[in-house]
C-alpha positions as CSV (number, residue, x, y, z in Angstrom):
1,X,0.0,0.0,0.0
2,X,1.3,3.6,-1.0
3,X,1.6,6.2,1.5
4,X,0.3,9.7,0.9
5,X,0.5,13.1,2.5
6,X,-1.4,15.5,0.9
7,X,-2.6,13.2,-2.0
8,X,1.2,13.0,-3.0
9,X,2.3,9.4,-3.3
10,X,5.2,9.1,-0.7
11,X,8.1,7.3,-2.4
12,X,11.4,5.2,0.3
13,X,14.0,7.2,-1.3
14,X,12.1,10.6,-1.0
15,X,11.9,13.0,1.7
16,X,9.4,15.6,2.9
17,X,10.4,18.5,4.3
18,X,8.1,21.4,5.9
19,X,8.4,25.0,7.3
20,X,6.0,26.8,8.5
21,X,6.9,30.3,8.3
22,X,4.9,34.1,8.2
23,X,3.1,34.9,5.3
24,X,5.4,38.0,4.4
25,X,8.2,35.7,3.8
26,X,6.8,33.3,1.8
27,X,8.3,34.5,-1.8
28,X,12.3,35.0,0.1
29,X,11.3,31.3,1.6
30,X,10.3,29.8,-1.5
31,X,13.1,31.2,-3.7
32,X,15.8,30.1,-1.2
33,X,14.4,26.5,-1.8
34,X,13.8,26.5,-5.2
35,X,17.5,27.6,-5.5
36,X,19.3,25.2,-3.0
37,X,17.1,22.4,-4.3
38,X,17.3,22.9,-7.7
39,X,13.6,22.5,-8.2
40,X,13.7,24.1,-11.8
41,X,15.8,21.1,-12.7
42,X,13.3,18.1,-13.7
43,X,12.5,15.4,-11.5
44,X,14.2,17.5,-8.3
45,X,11.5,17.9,-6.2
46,X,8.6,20.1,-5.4
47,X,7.5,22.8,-2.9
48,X,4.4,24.7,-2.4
49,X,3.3,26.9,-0.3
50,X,-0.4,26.2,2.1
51,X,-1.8,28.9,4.4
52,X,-2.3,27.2,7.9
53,X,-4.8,29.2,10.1
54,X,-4.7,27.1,13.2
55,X,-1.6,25.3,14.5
56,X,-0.9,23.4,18.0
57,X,2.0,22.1,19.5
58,X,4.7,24.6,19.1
59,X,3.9,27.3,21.6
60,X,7.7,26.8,22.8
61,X,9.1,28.3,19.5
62,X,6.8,31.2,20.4
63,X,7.9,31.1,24.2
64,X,11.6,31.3,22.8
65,X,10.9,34.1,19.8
66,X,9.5,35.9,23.2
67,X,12.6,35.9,25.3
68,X,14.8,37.4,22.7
C-alpha cells in the first residue's frame, strides 16, 4: 500500500520537508528552496506553499521568539 501526505504518493528514497513560516516571507522562503534544491531542474523535487490558520503544538518556538 502507498503512503500519501497530501494526495502525493510518498516514495522510500524521498523525503518531505516542511516550514511553517509568516506569510510575508513566503516568496524569500520559496526562492531560497527552489535555489538550494534545484527545483527548476526536472524530477528534483517540489515545494508549495499552504496557508495554515490554526496550528498546535509549538507554543515553545513562540515562548523562545519571546525571550529574545
Amino acid at each position: 500500500m502507498n503512503k500519501k501526505i497530501l494526495g502525493i504518493p510518498i516514495e522510500p528514497e524521498k523525503e518531505i520537508m516542511i516550514t511553517l513560516i509568516e506569510k510575508e516571507r513566503n516568496d524569500v522562503v520559496l526562492d531560497a528552496i527552489v535555489k538550494a534544491g534545484k527545483l527548476n531542474e526536472r524530477s528534483r523535487g517540489r515545494a508549495f506553499v499552504i496557508n495554515v490558520e490554526k496550528m498546535v503544538g509549538a507554543m515553545h518556538l513562540e515562548q523562545e521568539t519571546e525571550k529574545l
